[in-house]
N, C-alpha and C positions, 0 to 999 in steps of 0.2 A: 504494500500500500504506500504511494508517497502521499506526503504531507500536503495539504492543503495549500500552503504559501509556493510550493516549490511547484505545484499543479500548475498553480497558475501563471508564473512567471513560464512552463513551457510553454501552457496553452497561448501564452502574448506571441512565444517564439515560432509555435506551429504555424499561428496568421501569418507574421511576419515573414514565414517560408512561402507560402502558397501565394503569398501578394507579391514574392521576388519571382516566382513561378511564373503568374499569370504578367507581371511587367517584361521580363524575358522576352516573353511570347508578342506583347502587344509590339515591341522595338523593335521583335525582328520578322515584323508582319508586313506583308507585298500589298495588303489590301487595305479601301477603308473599311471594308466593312468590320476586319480588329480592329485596326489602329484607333479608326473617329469611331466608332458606332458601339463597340466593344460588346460584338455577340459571341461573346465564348461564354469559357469556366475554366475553372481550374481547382484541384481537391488533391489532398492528399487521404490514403485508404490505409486501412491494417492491412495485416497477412490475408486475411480471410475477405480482403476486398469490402469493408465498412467503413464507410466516408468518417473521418471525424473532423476534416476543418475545411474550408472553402474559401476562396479568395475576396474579395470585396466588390470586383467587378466582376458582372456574371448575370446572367437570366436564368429564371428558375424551368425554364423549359431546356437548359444545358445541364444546370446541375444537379438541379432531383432527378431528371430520368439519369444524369452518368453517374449517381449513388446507384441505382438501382440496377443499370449496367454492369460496375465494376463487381458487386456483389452477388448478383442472379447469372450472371455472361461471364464474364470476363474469368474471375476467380475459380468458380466449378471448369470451365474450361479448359482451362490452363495453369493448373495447380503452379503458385509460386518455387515453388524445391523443383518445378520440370524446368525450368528456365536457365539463363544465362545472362551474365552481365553482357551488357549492351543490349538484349534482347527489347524490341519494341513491341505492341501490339495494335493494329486498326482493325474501324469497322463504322460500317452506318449504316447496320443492318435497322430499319427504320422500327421494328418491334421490341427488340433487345434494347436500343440505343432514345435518341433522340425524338424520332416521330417522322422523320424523311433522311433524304438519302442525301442531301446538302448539307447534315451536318457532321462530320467527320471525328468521331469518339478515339482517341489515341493516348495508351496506355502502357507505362513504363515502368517495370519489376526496379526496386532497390535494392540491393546486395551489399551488405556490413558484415566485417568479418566473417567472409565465404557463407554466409545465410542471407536469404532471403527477407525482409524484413517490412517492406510497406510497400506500397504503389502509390505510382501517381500520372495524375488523367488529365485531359481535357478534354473539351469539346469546341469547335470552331462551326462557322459556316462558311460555306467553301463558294465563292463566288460562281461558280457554276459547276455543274457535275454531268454535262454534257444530259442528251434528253432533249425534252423539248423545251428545255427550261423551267425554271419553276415558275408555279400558277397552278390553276385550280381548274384547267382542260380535260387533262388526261383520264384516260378513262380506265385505266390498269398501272398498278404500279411500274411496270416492264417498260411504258412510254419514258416515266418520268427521270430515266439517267441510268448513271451508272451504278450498281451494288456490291458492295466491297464486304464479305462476308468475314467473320474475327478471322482475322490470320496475323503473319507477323511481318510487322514495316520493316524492320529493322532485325537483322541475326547476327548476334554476335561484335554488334558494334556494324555491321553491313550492312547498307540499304540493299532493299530487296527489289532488285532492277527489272524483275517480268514486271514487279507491281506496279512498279512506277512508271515503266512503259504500256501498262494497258492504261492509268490513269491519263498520262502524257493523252495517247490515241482517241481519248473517247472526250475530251474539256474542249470550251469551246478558244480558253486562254490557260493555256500550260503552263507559263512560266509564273503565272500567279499564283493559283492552284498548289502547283510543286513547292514554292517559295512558303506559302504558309503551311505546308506540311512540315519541311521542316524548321518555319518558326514554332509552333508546336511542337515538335521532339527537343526542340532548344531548351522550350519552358521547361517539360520532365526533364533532363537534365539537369538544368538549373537549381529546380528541387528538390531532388535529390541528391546534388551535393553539398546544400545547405541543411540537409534532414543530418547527411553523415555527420556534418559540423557538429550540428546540437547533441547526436549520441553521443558523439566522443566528448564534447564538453561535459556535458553530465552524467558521463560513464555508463550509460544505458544497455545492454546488450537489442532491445529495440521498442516498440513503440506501443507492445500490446496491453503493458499495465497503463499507459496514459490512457490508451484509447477506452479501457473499458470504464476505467474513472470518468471520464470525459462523457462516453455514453451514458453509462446509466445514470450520469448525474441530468445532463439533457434531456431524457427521460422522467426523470423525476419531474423536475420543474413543468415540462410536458402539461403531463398527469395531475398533478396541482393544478396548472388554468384550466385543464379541461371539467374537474372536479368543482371548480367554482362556479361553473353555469348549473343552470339548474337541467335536472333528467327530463327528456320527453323529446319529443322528433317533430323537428322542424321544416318545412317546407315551400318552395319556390320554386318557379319558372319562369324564362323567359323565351322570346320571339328572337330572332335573328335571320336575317337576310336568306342565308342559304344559297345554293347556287342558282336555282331557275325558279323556287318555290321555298319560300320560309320554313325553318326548321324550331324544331323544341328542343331545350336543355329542361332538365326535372332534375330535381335534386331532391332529397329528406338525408338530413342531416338528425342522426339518432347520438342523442347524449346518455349516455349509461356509467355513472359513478366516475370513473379517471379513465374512460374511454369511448373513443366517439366511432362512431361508422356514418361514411357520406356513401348514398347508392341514389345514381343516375338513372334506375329504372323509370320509363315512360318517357325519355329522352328519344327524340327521331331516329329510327335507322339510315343507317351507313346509304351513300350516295353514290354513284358510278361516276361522279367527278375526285377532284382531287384535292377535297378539303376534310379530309375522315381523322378521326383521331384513333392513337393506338392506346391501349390503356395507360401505357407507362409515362406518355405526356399528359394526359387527363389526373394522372395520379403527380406529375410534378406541378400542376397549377392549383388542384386542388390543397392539396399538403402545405404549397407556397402559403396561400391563400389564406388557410385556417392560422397558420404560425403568424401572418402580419397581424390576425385580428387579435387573434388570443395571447399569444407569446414573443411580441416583437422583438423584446432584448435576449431572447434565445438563443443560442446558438443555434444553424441549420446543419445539422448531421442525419445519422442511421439513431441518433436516439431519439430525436422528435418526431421517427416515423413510426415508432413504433405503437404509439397510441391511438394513430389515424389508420383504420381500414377502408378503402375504398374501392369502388363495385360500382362497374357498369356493365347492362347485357351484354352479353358476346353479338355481335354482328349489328350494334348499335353506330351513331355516327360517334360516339366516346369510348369505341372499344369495336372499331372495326376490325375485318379477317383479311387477312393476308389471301391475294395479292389487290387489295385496295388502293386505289391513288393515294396519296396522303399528302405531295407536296408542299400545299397551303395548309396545314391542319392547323398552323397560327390561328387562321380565320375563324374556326370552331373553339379552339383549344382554348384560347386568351377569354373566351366566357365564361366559364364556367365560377370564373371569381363572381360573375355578378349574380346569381338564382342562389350564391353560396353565402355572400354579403345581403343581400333582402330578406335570406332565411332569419341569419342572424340578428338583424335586425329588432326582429321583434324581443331580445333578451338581451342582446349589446348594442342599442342603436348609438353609444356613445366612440363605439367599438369600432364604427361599418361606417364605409361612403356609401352615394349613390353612383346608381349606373354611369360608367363613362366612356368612350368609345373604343374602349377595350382594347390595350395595345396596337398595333402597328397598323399603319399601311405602308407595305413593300410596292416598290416600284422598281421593276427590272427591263434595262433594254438592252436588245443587244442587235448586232447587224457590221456592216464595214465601216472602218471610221476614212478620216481622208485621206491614210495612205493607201488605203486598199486590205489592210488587215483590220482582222474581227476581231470584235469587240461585245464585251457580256460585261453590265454591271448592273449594281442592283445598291439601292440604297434605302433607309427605314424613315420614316416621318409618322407622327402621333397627334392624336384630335386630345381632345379634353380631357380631363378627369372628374371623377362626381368631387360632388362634394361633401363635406364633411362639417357634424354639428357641430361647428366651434371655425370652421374656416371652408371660402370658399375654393372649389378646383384647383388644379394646376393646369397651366395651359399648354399647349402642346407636348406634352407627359405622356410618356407610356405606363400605362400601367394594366397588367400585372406583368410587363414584358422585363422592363426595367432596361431597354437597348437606347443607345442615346441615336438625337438625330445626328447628322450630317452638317458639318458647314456647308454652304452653298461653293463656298470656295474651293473646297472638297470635292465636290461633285462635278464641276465644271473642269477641274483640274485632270479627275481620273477618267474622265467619259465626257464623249463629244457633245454637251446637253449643254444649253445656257439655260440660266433661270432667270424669267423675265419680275418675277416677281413673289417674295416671300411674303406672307403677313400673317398676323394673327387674325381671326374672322370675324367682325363684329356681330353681336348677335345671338352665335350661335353658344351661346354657355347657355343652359337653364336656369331660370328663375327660382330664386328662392332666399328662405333666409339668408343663404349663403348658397353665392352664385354657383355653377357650373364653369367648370376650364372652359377656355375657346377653342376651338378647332384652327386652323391656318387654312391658308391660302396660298396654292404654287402654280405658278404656270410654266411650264417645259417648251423647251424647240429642240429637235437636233439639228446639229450643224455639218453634218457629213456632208450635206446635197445629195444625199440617195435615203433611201427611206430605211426606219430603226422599227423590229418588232418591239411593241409594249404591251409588256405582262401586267396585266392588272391586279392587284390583289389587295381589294377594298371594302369595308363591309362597313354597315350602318349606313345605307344611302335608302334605302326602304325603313329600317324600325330606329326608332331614336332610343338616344339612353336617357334610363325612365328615370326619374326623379324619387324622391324619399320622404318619408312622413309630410307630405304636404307641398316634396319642390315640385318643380316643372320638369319637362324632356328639353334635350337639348336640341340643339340642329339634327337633320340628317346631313351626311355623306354626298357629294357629286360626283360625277365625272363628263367634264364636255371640250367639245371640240373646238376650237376658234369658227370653224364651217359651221357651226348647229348641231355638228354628231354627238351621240351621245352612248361612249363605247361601254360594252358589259362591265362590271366592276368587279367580275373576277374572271378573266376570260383576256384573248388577247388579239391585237388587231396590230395594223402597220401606219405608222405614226410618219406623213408624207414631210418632204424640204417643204420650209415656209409655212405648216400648219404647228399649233400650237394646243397642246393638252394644259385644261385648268383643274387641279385636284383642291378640291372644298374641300376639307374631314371635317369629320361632326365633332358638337360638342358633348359635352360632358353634364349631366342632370342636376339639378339643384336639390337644397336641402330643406326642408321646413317651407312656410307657408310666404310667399313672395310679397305679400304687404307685411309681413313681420321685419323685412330688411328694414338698415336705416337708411334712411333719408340721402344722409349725408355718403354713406358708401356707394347710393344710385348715382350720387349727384360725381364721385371721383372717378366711378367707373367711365359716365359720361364724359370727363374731361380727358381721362387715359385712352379715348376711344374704342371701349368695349364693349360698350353698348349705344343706340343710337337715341334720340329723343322720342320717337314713336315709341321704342320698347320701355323707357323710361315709366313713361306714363301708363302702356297698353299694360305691362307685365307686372311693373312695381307699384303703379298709384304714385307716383311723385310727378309733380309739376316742376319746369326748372324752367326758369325763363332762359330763350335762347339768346338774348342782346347780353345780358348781365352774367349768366351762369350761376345764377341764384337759385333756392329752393322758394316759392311761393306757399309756404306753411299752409295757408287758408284752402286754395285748391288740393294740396295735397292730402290733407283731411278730407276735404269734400268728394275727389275720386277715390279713399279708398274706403271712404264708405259707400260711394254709390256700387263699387265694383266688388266688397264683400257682400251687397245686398242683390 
């Protein structure tokens, strides 16, 4: 058993490894989508393949499914004692791993004093995996790229050159691709010589009394918030876009003493496009999900999974069957916080925001740029956030994604695209005590002079995000064309020279009853240009004179009594 004081000075030092890990990786990344956007993870594992610490940059769709990966896949696989120093491991096999085949799961054995002793993982997303690209087209997994089944990257200290040259063969941009694989075996690396560091400093032979300490303390504390809600089964649903016809998420969230079970039964069956979810990403948003409401200053390992059971039908769209498309499963996946946050509600409304436009919209183009060579990139942007009783949204905010956006500078730099214009969107936050995030506003060109596929992958342009004891729904979602067109919003079309795509995202729900806001927060919204003087009045009941930028107290009363009556 070690000491408590001594526990915790490693546990400072474990983060501290896994943050030198995952910076590693970002420095020596070809792409933005690490560099600016930062969609990895990074974790270090026991022997037995049990996450015990995570990096700080990270999306919970990389790092709870690669807890569950290195643990259920990786470890039963490839018994640590079968291995070899240098020895690597990949895969994106999308059921085991991640939830699609663009995100590339790579896992590297640690050896101290001729034993095996920890792993350590990441997850990246791979600017393209050859395919038809990613999006929510396809109609069979098989369309959607390339599949890389657990094998080994790396033997012996060796890259493993068939592998590299089928990857090379099938991308649509090799050297980027290849480049961030091995900035990823750089991170494990990286980690693993600062793990040795810390054994040898503290004379450890390896890591499995920290971990279990570390666990089952994670666990405890767990099992204590979940123990403070009160017993009985909670339930919500919501509406979503879907590909051709709106879909259902269902949730009952069963609280039983210091254990909880979330089952998605009554949730829509699995879809012949390619936005399905596999359990193992429904179980990293959901698990996210519950730890931010209940357990925030938790740590995220294998001990705060242990209290959460989660269940959804087999052949459902939250636990589709192989060989399903999956590509987009963001688009499905990133909900499930919200039927999960409404449930809640009703016992932590202190706890919970409202609906907000649910992490990302991806935009990927690709085609020949002006020298004649081709080109694939793909970059994230985010609508609103709900809000929350005590403050309103965040505005263009991912959440439950947690991937940042892109500089514009960024994106016009790595890819032939100028952006004619970035904004926040007025309007589109929902009304309430406390507002809804805003969504933004982009407008696209390419600059080739030949024409760039555009993968759309965009949701909430049909259902808005619903508001909370009393808010308003936020904006819906757009997509239009400079001509009038008005392309699918999750489907993909060819984006001509001299035409220009406008992406609206929606905003994000409000909270509490919208003539509860003050006056005074209408009236600065108004000057920050987040909301317009029609909404002022139509949504909040505030009169602001438009010469002066006053509030006119006497009107304001008078409309929000006429408007509660």
């Amino acid at each position: 058993m070690i000491d408590p004081i001594t526990l915790e000075v490693i546990w400072s030092r474990l983060i501290s490894v896994v943050d030198e890990q995952a910076a590693a990786l970002i420095h020596s990344s070809f792409t933005t989508v690490v560099r600016e956007a930062g969609d990895l993870s990074a974790g270090v594992f026991d022997r037995c393949g049990n996450m015990i610490a995570q990096s700080v940059t990270g999306t919970p769709g990389h790092i709870n499914t690669m807890a569950n990966c290195v643990r259920k896949y990786v470890a039963p696989s490839y018994p640590i004692d079968s291995l070899e120093p240098g020895d690597t491991l990949i895969t994106n096999d999308p059921w085991e791993a991640s939830g699609h085949l663009f995100d590339l799961t790579i896992v590297s054995p640690v050896f101290y004093r001729g034993r095996g002793v920890a792993w350590f993982a990441n997850t990246c997303h791979a600017v393209d995996i050859g395919g038809a690209t990613m999006g929510g087209d396809a109609g069979s997994l098989y369309e959607e790229g390339l599949a890389i089944p657990l094998m080994k990257l790396f033997k012996a200290g060796e890259a493993n050159r068939e592998l590299f040259d089928i990857i090379r063969a099938n991308v649509r941009v090799p050297d980027q691709v290849i480049g961030d694989i091995y900035a990823q075996e750089v991170g494990n690396q990286v980690g693993a010589r600062k793990l040795i560091e810390m054994l040898d400093e503290y004379n450890l032979p390896d890591i499995e009394a920290v971990s279990a300490q570390i666990l089952d303390r994670t666990e405890t504390a767990v099992r204590k918030a979940v123990r403070a809600l009160p017993d009985g089964c909670y339930r919500n649903r919501i509406t979503i876009d879907g590909f051709d016809e709106p879909l259902t998420i269902a949730c009952a969230i069963t609280v039983d003493g210091d254990a909880l079970t979330v089952d998605y039964a009554g949730s829509s069956p699995q879809v012949d496009r390619g936005i399905n979810v596999v359990l193992n990403y429904t179980h990293a948003y959901t698990t996210y999900t519950l730890m931010a409401v209940l357990a925030p200053g938790i740590p995220n390992n294998e001990g705060a999974f242990r209290p959460i059971d989660v269940r959804a039908p087999l052949g459902s769209i939250l636990n589709c069957r192989r060989p399903a498309p999956v590509s987009a499963r963001h688009l499905i996946g990133h909900f499930v916080s919200q039927p999960l946050l409404t449930a809640l509600a009703e016992i932590v409304p202190e706890q919970v925001i409202a609906n907000g436009s649910a992490g990302l919209w991806n935009t990927m183009m690709d085609g020949m740029d002006e020298t004649g060579e081709e080109f694939a990139y793909i970059f994230f942007s985010a609508g609103g956030m709900g809000a929350a009783h005590d403050r309103d949204g965040l505005s263009a905010t991912a959440f439950p994604s947690g991937i940042m956006g892109v500089p514009v500078e960024a994106i016009e730099t790595a890819a032939p695209l100028l952006m004619h214009r970035r904004e926040l969107r007025p309007d589109s936050g929902g009304p309430g005590r406390f507002r809804g995030g805003l969504g933004q506003v982009m407008e696209l060109e390419i600059i080739t002079g030949a024409p760039a596929n555009h993968s759309c992958m965009y949701d909430r342009t049909g259902n808005p995000a619903l508001g909370l004891l009393g808010g308003k729904a936020g904006a819906t979602g757009a997509v239009r064309l400079s001509d009038g067109g008005r392309p699918h919003p999750k489907s993909h079309y060819r984006l001509a020279p001299g035409q220009r795509v406008v992406l609206e995202l929606p905003g994000g729900g409000g909270f509490g009853p919208p003539f509860e806001r003050a006056a005074e927060r209408v009236r600065q919204d108004l000057l920050q240009g987040y909301i317009s003087h029609e909404a002022a009045e139509r949504d909040f009941g505030v009169a602001i004179d438009p010469a002066t930028m006053t509030i006119d107290a006497a009107a304001t009363a008078a409309l929000r009594k006429e408007r509660e009556a």
